[in-house]
C-alpha positions as CSV (number, residue, x, y, z in Angstrom):
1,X,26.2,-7.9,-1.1
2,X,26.4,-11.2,-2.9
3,X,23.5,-12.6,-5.1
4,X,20.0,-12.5,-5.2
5,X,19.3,-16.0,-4.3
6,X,21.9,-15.8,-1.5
7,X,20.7,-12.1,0.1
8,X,17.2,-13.8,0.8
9,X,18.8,-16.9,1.3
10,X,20.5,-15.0,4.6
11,X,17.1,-13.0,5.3
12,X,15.1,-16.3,5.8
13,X,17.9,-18.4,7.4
14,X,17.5,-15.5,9.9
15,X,14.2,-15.2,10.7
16,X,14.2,-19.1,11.3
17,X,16.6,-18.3,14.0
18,X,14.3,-15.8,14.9
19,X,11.3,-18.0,15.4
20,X,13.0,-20.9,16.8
21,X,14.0,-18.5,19.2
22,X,11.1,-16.8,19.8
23,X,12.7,-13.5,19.5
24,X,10.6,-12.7,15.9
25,X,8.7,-10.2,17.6
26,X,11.8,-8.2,19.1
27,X,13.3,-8.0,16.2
28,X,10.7,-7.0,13.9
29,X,10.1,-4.5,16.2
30,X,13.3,-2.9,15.8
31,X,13.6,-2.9,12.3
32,X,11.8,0.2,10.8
33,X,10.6,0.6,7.3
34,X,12.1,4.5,6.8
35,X,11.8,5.2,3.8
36,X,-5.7,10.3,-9.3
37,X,-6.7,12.9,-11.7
38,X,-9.0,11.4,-13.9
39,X,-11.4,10.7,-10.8
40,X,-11.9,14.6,-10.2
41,X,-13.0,15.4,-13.7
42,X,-15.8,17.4,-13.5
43,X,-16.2,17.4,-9.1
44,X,-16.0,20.7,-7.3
45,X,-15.0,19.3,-4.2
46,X,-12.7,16.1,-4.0
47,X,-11.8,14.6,-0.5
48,X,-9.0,12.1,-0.5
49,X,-8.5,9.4,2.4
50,X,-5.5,7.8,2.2
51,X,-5.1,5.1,5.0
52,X,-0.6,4.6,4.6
53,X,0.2,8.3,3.1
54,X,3.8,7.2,3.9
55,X,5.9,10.0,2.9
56,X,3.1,11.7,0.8
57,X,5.0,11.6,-2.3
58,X,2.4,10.9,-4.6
59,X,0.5,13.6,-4.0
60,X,3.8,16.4,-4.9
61,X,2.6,14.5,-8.3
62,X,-1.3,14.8,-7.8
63,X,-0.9,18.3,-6.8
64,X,1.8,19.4,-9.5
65,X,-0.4,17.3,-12.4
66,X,-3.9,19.3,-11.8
67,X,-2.0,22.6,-11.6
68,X,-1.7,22.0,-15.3
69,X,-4.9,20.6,-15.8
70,X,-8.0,23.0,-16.3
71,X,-10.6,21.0,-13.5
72,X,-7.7,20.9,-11.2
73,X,-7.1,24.7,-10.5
74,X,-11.4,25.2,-10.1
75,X,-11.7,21.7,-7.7
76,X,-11.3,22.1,-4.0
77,X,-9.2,19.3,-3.0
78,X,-9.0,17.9,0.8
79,X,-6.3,15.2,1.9
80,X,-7.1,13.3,5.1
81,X,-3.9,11.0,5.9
82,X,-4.4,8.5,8.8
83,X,-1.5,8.5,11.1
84,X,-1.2,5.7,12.4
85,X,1.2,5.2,15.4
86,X,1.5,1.2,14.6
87,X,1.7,1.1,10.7
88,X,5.0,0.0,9.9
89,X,5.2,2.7,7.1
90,X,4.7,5.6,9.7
91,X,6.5,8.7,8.2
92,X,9.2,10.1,10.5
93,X,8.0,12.8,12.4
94,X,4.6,11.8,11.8
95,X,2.5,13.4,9.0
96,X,2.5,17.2,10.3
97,X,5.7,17.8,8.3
98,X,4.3,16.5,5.1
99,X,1.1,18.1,5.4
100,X,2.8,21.1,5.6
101,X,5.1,20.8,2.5
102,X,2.1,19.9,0.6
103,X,0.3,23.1,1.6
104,X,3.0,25.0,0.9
105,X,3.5,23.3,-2.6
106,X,-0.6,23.7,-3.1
107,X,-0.2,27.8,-1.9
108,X,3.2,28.2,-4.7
109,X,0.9,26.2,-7.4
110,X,-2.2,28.5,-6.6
111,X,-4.4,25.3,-5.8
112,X,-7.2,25.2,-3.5
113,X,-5.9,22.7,-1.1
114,X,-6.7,21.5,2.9
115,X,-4.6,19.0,4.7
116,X,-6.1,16.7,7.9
117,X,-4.1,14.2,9.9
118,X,-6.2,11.8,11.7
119,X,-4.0,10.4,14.7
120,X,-5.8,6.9,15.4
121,X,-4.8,3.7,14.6
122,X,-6.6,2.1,11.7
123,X,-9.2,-0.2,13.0
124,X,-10.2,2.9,15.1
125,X,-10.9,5.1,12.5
126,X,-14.6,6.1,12.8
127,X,-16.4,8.1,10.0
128,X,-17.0,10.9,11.9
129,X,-12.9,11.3,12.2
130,X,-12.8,11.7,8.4
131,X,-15.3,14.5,8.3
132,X,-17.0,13.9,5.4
133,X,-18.8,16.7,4.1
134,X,-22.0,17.0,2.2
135,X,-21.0,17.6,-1.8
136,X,-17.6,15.9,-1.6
137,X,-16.6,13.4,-4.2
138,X,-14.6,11.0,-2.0
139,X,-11.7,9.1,-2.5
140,X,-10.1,6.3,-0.1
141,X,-7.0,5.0,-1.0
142,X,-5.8,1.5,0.6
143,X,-1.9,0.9,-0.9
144,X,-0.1,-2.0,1.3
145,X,-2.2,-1.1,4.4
146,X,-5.4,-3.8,4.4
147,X,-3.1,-6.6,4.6
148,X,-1.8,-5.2,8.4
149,X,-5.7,-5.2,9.5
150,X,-6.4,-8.8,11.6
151,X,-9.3,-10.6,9.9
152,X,-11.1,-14.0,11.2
153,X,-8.1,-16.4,11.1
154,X,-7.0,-14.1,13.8
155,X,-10.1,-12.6,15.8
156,X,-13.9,-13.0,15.8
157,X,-14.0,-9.2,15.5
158,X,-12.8,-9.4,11.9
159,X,-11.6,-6.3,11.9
160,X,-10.3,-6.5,8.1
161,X,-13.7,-6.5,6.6
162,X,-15.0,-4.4,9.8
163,X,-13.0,-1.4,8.0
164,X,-13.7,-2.0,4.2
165,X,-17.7,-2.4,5.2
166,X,-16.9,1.3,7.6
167,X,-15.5,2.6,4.1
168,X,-18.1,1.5,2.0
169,X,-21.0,3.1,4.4
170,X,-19.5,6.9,3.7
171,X,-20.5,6.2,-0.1
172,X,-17.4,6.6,-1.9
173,X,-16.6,7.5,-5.7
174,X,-13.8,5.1,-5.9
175,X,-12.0,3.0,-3.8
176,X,-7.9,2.0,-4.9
177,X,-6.9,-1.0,-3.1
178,X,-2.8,-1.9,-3.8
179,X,-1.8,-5.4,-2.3
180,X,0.7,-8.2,-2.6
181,X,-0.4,-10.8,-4.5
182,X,0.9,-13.9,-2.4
183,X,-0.6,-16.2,0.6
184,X,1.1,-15.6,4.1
185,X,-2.2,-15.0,6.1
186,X,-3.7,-18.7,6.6
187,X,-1.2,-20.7,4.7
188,X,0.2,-23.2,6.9
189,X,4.1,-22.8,8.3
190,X,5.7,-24.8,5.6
191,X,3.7,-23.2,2.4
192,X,4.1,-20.0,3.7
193,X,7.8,-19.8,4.4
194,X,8.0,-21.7,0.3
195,X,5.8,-19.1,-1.2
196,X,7.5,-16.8,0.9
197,X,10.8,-17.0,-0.2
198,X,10.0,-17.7,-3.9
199,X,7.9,-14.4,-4.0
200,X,10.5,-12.1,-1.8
201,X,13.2,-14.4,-4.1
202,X,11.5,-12.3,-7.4
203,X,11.2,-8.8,-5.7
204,X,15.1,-9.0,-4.8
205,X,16.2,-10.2,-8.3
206,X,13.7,-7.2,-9.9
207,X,15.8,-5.1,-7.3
208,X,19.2,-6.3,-8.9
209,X,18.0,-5.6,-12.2
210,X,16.8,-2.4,-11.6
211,X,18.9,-0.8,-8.7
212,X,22.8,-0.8,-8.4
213,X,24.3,-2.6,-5.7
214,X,26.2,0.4,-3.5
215,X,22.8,2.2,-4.2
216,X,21.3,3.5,-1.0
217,X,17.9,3.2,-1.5
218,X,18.2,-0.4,-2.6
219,X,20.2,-1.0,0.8
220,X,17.3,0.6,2.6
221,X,14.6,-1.3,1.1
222,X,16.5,-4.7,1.8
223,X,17.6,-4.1,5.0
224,X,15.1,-2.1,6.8
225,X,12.1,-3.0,4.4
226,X,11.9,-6.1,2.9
227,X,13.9,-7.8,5.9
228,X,11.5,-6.7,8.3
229,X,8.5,-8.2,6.3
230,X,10.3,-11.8,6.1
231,X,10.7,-11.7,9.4
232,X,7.2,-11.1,10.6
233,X,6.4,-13.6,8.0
234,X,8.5,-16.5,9.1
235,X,9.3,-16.0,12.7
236,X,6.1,-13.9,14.1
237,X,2.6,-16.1,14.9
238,X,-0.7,-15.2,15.8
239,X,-1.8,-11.2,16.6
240,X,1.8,-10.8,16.4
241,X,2.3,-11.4,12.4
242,X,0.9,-8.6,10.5
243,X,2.9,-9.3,7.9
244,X,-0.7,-11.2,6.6
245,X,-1.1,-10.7,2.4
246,X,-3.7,-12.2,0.4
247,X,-4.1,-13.4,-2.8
248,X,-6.1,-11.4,-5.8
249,X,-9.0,-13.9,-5.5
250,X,-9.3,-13.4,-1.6
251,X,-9.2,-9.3,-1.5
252,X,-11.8,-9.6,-4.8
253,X,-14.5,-11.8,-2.2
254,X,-13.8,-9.3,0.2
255,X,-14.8,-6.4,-1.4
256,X,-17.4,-7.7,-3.1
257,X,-19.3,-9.2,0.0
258,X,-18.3,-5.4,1.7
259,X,-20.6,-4.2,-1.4
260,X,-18.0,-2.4,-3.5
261,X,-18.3,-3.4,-7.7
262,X,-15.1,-3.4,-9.5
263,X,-14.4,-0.1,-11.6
264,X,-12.6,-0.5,-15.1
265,X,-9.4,0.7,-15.5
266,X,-9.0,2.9,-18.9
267,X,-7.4,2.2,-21.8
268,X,-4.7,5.2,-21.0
269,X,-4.3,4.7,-17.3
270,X,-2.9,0.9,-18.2
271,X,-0.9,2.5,-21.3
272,X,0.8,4.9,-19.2
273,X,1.4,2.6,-16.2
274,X,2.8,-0.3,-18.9
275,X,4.9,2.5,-20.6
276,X,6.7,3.1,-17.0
277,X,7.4,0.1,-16.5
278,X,9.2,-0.6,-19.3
279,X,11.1,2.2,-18.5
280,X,12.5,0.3,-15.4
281,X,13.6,-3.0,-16.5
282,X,11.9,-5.0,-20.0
283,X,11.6,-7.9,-17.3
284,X,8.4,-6.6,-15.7
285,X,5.6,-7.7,-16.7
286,X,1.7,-6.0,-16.3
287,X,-1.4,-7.3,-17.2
288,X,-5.3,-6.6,-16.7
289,X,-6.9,-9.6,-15.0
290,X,-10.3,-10.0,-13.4
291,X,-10.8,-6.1,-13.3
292,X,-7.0,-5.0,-11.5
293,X,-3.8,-4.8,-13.0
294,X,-1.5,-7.2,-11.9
295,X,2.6,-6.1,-12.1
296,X,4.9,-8.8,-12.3
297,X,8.7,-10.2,-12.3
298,X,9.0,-12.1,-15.8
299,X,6.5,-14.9,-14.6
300,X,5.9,-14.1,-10.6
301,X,3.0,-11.7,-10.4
302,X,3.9,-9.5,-7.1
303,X,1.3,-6.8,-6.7
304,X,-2.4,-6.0,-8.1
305,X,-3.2,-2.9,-8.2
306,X,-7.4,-2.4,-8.4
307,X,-10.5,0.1,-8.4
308,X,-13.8,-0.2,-6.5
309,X,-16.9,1.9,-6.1
């Protein structure tokens, strides 16, 4: 498996091959990535939109937490997951499988529950396929999907703040946005293949730390995940690199100018989160910065997590 430094050493050194030749997009292709309760205190009716559901293990959690909890078993709660046939997270066999578990779970729990799949791609999504309905409290949840969406460096259409001002228009209660914290969308070739590999060179060493080396899931994350994202990143150009994260600073402009206001994050939420952390590795780092919580490798922030309304 060999170090850290020398695993994402390999990764970059081949997408360079990739893009010099121009076989980025191939490849990228055919490396697939496998593998809220305090917000429904005192609402009847909750409807969650979650635009990357990916396997929909978060919500065996959701569900399994406001079974115990004495608004949870009196709220209605609706889960619209977007399935989308180009998001590189795409659950195997789609999200009919997982809406049906999660029924299921909801039925042996004895919670009011209702799943909807929405087949479209993302920047297709209209309101009227989310069925909104009067008296909801709704819920849209953005984790690692914004990033995928094409925004002006790419196309006039803009279709990056196009969704986020669609969102904004159905009048949500809160709005959880999850991205990378890290430049690869309008840096120019040589910046963005440094910052890459110094950000993707903190995410493998966390990994080391964290996850043995024969362990399967770390394999999978490398190989199929992680690899696939450098190589979009370094080899891919144009409407072909997706791959395209932002800084905090940028995503905070673009919701603001969408209309959304930052939410606070309590007191217990950032206790609980820090607490898990800790659990992992003593390495990782969390703070509360400009209204999101940013999680980190001892000095390399990698994600911020933040709440909008």
């Amino acid at each position: 498996m060999g170090e850290p430094s020398e695993r994402i050493a390999a990764y970059m050194v081949e997408a360079l091959a990739a893009r010099l030749s121009i076989s980025g997009k191939g490849l990228y292709k055919a490396l697939k990535c496998k593998e809220q309760p305090s917000s429904f205190k005192d609402e009847n009716r909750v409807h969650i939109v979650d635009f990357d559901i990916n396997q929909g293990s978060q919500y065996y959690t959701l569900l399994q937490t406001l079974a115990k909890s004495p608004f949870g078993k009196s709220a209605h709660l609706k889960l619209t997951g977007v399935d989308d046939p180009e998001s590189v997270q795409r659950p195997v066999g789609g999200l009919r499988v997982i809406g049906q578990r999660l029924e299921q779970l909801a039925e042996d729990l004895n919670l009011s529950f209702e799943f909807r799949a929405v087949a479209s791609e993302t920047a297709l999504v209209s309101p009227s396929m989310l069925d909104r309905q009067p008296g909801e409290a709704l819920i849209v949840n953005f984790a690692f999907q914004l990033h995928h969406m094409p925004d002006e460096s790419v196309s006039t259409v803009n279709l990056r703040d196009q969704l986020l001002r669609m969102v904004k228009s159905l009048g949500p209660k809160l709005v959880t946005v999850v991205e990378q914290d890290v430049n690869t969308n309008t840096a120019p070739f040589l910046t963005r293949f440094s910052e890459a590999y110094s950000y993707y060179s903190a995410v493998f060493e966390s990994l080391e730390a964290t996850l043995k080396r024969d362990s399967q899931d770390r394999m999978n994350v490398e190989k199929q995940c992680l690899a696939r994202d450098i190589i979009n990143v370094v080899a891919c150009e144009g409407e072909e690199r997706i791959e395209r994260y932002e800084v905090a600073g940028k995503w905070r402009a673009r919701m603001s100018m969408a209309g959304f206001s930052a939410c606070p994050i309590s007191r217990d939420v950032k206790d609980e989160i820090k607490g898990l952390i800790k659990m992992y590795s003593e390495r990782f780092r969390v703070k509360e910065e400009t209204g999101g919580l940013h999680f980190g490798w001892e000095d390399k922030i990698l994600i911020v997590s933040s709440a909008w309304r």
